[in-house]
N, C-alpha and C positions, 0 to 999 in steps of 0.2 A: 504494500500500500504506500501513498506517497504520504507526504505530510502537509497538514494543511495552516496554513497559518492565517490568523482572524486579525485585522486590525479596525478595533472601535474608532468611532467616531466620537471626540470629546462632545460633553451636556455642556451650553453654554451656560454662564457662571450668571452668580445673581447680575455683576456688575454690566455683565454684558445683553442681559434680559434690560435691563433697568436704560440702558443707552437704548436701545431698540425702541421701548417705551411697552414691553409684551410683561405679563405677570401671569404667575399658573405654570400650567404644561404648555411646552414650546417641542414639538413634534421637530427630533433629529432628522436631517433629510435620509440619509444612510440607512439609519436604523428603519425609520419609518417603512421605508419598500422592504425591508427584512421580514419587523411586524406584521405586515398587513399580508405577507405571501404566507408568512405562515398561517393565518388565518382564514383565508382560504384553502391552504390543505385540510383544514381543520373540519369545513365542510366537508370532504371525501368519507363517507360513512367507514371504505374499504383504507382508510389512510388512518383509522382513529387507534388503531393496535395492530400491530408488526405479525403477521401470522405468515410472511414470507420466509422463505428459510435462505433464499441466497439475495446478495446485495441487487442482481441484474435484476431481478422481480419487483427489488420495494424501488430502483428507479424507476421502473418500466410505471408501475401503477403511479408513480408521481408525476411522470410523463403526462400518461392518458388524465391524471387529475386535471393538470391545468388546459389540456390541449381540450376539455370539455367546458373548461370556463371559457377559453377564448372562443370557445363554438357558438354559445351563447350567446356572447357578446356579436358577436358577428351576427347570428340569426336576428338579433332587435334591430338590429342598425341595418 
């Protein structure tokens, strides 16, 4: 396997919420797209507990998860 290496995105600090003039939750752009993909897998009933036995399986079905989101979207549109 290779190795994978994660580099966060810094939370901007109070002082720089407080320049902006935003207070609360300020939504990271980075993480943001991270979140929100995972929640959509989260949707896939077949994606909520690992019952694959080999890695090629749980990508394949993550695969066809999102390629049914984008189906979707496409059919509205």
């Amino acid at each position: 396997m290779t190795k994978i290496q994660f580099e966060l995105s810094p939370k901007p600090s109070k002082t720089e919420k407080a320049e902006k003039g935003l207070s609360g939750f300020v939504p990271v752009k980075t993480r943001w797209v991270i979140e929100r993909s995972n929640s959509w897998m989260e949707r896939c009933k077949s994606l909520v507990k690992s019952f694959e036995r080999t890695l090629e399986h749980s990508t394949t079905k993550i695969h066809l998860c999102f390629l049914r989101l984008l189906l979707r979207r496409l059919a509205v549109s």
